[in-house]
C-alpha positions as CSV (number, residue, x, y, z in Angstrom):
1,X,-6.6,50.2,-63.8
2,X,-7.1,51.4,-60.3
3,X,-4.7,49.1,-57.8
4,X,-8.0,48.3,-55.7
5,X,-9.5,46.2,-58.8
6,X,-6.4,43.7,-58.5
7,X,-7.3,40.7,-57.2
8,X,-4.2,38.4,-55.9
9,X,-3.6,34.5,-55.5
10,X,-0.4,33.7,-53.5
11,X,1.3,31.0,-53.8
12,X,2.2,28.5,-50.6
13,X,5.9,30.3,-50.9
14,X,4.7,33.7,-50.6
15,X,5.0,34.9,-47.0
16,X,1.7,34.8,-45.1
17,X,2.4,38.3,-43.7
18,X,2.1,39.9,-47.4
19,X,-1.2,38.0,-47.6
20,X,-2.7,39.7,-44.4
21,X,-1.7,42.8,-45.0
22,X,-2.8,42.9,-48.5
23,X,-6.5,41.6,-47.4
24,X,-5.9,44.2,-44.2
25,X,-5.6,47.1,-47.3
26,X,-8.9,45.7,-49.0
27,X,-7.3,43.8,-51.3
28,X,-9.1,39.9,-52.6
29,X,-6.4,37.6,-51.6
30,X,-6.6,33.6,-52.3
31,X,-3.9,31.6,-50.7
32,X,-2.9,28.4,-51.9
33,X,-2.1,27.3,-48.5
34,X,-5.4,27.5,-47.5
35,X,-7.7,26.1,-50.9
36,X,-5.7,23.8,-52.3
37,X,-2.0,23.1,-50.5
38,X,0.3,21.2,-52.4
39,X,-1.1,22.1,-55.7
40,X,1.2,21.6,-58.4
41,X,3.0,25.0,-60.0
42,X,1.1,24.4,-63.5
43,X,-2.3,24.4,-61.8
44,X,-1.0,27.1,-59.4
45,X,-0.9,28.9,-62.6
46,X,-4.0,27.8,-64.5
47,X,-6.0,29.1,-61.0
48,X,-4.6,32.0,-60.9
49,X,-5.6,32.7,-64.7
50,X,-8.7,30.7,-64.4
51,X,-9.8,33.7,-61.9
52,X,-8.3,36.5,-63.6
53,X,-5.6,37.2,-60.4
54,X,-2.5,38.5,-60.3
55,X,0.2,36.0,-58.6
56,X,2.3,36.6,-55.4
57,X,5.4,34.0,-54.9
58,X,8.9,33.9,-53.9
59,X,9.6,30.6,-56.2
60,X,11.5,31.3,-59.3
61,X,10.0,28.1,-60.9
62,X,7.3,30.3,-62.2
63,X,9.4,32.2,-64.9
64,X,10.6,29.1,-66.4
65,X,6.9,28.2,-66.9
66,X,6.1,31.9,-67.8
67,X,9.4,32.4,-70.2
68,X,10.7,28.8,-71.1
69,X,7.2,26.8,-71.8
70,X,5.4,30.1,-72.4
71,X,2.2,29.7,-70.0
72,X,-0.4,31.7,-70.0
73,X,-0.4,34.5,-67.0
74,X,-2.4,37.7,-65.7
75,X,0.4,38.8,-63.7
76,X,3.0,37.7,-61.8
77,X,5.2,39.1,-59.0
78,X,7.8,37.4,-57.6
79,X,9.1,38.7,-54.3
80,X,13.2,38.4,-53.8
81,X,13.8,39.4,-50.4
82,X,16.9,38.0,-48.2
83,X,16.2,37.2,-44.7
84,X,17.8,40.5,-44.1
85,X,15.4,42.7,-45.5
86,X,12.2,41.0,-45.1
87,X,11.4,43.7,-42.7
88,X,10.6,46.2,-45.5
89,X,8.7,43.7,-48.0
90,X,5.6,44.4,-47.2
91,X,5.8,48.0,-47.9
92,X,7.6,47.2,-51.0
93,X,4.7,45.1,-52.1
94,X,2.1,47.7,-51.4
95,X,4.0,50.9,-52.7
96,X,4.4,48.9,-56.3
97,X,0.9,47.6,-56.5
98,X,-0.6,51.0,-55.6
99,X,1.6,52.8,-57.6
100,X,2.0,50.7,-60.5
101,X,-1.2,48.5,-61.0
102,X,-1.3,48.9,-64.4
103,X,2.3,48.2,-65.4
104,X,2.5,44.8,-63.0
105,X,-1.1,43.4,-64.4
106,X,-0.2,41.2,-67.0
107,X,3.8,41.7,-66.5
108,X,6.4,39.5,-65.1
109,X,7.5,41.6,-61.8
110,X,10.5,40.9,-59.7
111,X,10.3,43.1,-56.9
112,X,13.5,43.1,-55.1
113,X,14.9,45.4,-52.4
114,X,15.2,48.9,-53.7
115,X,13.8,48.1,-57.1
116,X,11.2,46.3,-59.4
117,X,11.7,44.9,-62.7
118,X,8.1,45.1,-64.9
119,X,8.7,42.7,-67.9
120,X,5.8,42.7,-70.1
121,X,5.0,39.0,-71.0
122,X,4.6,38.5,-75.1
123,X,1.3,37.3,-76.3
124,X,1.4,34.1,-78.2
């Protein structure tokens, strides 16, 4: 899958600037913050699957509902940056999805400073 066919929905604890850029590179972002704020995690979810789009968040809540009560998912990527690295997050985030589309559709990501984990979610 070419990276430009991803389609995003980022969750209210994503940081906006990964949203802008993200749209700034031609990429379809929703943001919860601005369609629905406050929306609960399991709908959060649900959206994001409802419209086929791969979801950006910094809330580790989301793996217990991916892992633990086995929720359905079209990708996930949770971002792991401490406030001393933020300055290089939003190149992180667009090196992986343009070099790795394929691998993070679907897959739980953790993309942390220096690396990214791709776990492959298990089909029910």
């Amino acid at each position: 899958m070419s990276a430009k066919r991803l389609i995003f929905l980022a969750d209210e604890s994503c940081d906006f600037s990964v949203v802008r850029v993200l749209r700034q590179a031609g990429y379809s972002v929703n943001a919860i913050t601005e369609i629905s704020p406050s929306l609960p995690d399991e709908d959060v979810l649900e959206l994001a699957v409802a419209e086929n789009r791969l979801l950006l968040t910094e809330d580790k809540d989301f793996g217990e509902w991916v892992f633990a009560h086995q929720h359905a998912i079209t990708g996930i990527l949770l971002l792991r940056y401490p406030a001393s690295t933020r300055s290089s997050m939003v190149a992180a985030v667009i090196d992986l999805i343009e070099g790795h589309a394929a691998e993070i559709e679907g897959s739980f990501t953790v993309l942390e400073p220096g690396r990214a984990r791709i776990r492959k979610k298990i089909k029910n």
